[in-house]
C-alpha positions in Angstrom: -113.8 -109.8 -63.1 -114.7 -106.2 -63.5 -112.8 -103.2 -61.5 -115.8 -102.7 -59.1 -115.9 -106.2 -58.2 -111.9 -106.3 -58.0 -112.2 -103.2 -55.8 -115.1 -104.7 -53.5 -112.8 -108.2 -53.1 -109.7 -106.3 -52.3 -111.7 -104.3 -49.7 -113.1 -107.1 -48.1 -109.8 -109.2 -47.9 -108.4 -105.8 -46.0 -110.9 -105.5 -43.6 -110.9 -109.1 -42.4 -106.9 -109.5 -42.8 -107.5 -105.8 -40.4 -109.1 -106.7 -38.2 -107.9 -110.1 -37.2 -104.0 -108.6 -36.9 -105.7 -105.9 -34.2 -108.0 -107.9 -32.4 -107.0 -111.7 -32.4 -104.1 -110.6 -30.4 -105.9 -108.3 -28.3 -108.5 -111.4 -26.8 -111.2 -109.0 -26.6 -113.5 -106.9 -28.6 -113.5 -104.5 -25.5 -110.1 -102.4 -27.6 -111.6 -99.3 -28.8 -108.6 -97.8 -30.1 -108.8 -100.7 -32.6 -112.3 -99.5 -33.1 -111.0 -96.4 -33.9 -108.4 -97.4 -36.1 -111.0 -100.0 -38.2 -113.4 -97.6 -38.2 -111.1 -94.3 -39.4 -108.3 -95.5 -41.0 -109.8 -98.6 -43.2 -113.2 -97.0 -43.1 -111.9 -94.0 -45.0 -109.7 -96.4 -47.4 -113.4 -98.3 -48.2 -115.5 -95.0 -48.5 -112.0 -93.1 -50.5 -112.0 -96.0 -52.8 -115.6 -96.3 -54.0 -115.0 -92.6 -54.5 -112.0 -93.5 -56.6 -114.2 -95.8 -58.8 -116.2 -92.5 -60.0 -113.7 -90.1 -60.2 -110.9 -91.7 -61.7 -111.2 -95.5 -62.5 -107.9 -95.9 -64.2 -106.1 -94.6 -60.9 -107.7 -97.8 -59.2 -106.8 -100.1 -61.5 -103.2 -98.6 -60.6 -104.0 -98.9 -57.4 -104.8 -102.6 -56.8 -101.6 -104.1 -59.2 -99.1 -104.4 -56.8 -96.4 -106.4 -58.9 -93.7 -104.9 -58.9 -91.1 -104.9 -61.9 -88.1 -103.6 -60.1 -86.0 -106.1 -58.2 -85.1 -103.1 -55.8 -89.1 -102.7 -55.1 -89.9 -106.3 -54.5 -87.3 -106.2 -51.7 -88.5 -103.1 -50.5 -92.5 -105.4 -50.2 -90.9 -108.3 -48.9 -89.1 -106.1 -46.1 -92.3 -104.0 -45.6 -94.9 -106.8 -44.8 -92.3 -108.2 -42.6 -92.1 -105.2 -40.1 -95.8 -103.9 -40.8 -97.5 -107.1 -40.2 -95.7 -107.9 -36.7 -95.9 -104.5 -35.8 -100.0 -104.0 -36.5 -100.7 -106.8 -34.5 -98.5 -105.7 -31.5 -100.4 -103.0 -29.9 -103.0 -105.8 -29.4 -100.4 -107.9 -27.4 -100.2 -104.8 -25.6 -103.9 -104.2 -24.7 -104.0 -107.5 -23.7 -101.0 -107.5 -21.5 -101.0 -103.5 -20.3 -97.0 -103.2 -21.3 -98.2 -99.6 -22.2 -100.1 -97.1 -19.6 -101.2 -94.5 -22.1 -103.0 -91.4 -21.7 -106.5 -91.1 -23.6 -105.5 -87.9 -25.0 -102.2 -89.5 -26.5 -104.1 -92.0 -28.0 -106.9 -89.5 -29.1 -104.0 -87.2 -30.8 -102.3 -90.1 -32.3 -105.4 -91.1 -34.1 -105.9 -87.4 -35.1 -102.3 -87.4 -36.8 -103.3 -91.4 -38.1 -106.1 -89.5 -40.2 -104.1 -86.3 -41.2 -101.8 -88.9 -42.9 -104.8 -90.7 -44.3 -106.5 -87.9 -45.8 -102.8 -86.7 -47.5 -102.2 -89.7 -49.1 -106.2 -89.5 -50.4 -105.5 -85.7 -51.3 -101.9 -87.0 -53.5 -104.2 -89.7 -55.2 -107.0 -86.9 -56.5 -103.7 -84.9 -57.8 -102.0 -87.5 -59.4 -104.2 -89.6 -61.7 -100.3 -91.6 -62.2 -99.9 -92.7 -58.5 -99.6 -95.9 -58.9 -98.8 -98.7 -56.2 -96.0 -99.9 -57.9 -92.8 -98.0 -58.8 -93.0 -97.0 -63.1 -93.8 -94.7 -65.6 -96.7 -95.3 -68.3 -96.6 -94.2 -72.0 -97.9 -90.9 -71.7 -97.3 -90.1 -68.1 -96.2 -86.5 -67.2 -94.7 -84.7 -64.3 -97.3 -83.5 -62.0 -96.3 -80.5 -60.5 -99.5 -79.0 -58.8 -101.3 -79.1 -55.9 -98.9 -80.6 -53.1 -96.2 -81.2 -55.8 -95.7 -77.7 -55.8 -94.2 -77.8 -52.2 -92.2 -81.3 -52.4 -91.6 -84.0 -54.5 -93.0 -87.0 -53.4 -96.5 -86.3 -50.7 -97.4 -89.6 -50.1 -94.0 -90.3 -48.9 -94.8 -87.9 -45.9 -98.6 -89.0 -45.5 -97.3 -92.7 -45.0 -94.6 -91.7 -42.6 -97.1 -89.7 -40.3 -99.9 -92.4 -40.7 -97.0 -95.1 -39.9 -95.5 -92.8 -36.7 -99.4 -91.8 -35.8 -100.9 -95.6 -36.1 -99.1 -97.2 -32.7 -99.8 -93.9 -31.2 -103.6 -94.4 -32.1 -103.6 -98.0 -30.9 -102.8 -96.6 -27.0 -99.5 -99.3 -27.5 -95.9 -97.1 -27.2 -94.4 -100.1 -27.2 -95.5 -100.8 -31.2 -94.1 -97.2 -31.9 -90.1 -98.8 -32.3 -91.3 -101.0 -34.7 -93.3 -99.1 -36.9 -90.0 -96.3 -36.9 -88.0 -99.4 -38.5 -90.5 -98.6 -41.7 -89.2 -94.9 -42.1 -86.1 -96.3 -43.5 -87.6 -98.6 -45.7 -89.5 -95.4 -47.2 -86.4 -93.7 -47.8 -84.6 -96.7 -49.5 -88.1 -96.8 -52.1 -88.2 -93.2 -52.4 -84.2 -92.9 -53.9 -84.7 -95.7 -56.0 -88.0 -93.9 -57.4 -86.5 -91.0 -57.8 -83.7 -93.0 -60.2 -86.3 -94.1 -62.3 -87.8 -91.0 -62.4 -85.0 -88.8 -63.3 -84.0 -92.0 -65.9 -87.4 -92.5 -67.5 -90.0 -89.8 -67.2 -89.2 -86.8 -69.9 -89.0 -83.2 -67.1 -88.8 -84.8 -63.9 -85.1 -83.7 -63.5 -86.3 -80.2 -64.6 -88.9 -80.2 -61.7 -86.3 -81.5 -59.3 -84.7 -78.2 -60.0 -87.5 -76.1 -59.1 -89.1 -78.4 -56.1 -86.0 -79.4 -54.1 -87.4 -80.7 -51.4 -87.9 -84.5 -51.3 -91.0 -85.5 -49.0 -90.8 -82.7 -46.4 -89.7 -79.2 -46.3 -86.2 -78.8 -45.2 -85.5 -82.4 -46.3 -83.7 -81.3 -49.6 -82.0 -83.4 -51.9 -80.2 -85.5 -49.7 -79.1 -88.6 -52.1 
């Protein structure tokens, strides 16, 4: 199967695994946040990774093997889809029950912060031709130390925290919001044992360490 037609599958498969976890448990088709979510978040995931086909081909094909080869990183997948999974499907729970009364301009700023996450993660990916889904380093790879690499070490890191705070936010559901904050941890366990395979097996990423201290947010450091 060719990388376009890989691509295409894996973006259907999203969108229907998407939008059954919003709206199944919602009961109606009358949630617009989950619109809003469908439409922003995995709408700009679809339109990002056609782009991705063009501009840098070999970057998707990193993008859509997700075996991991690090024990440490398959429990850090198994974990994930065991908190992300429950927790994009509760805000719909919560439309359909009204647990949370939530402004429209909360829900309107969380899907503003949702897509500011989005569009960091997209912005790492078109600086970083190595970020890969899975945690390794490729014959040839090098430190990449422009763009938002100059500020902190690891960008995405931050875009997925903010998309994962912003998402229940976005979804009108406060009650989702304590178990999408059970991810952040779970980020922080991947990102030290990334950065121990860094330091161990890519030539100048300890060098860069000294000169970008910061981990995934200013004032973060190098708490390890």
């Amino acid at each position: 199967m060719t990388l376009t037609a890989r691509t295409i599958l894996r973006l259907a498969i999203g969108l229907v695994v998407g939008i059954t976890l919003v709206f199944l448990p919602a009961g109606s088709f009358r949630f617009w946040e989950g619109w809003v979510f469908i439409i922003g978040e995995l709408g700009s995931f679809i339109v990002f990774s056609i782009l991705l086909l063009k501009w840098d081909p070999q970057l998707m094909e990193r993008r859509l093997h997700a075996q991991e080869n690090e024990p440490e990183q398959r429990v850090f997948q198994k974990l994930w889809g065991l908190i992300f999974f429950p927790a994009l499907m509760l805000p719909g729970f919560d439309f359909r029950f009204g647990w949370s009364h939530m402004a429209v301009w909360v829900a309107v700023a969380g899907q503003a912060a949702m897509m500011a996450g989005t569009f960091l993660i997209f912005g790492v990916m078109r600086a970083n031709t190595f970020a890969a889904r899975t945690v390794q380093v490729e014959a040839g790879q090098t430190v990449i130390s422009t763009g938002p690499y100059a500020l902190v070490r690891h960008p995405m890191y931050a875009g997925i925290a903010i998309t994962m705070l912003a998402t229940p936010l976005a979804l009108g559901s406060y009650v989702a919001l304590t178990l999408f904050a059970l991810l952040l941890p779970l980020l922080v366990f991947r990102l030290i044992h990334e950065e121990r395979i860094l330091r161990r097996d890519l030539p100048g990423y300890a060098e860069y360490c000294e000169r970008t201290r910061s981990v995934w947010c200013r004032g973060y450091g190098n708490r390890r």
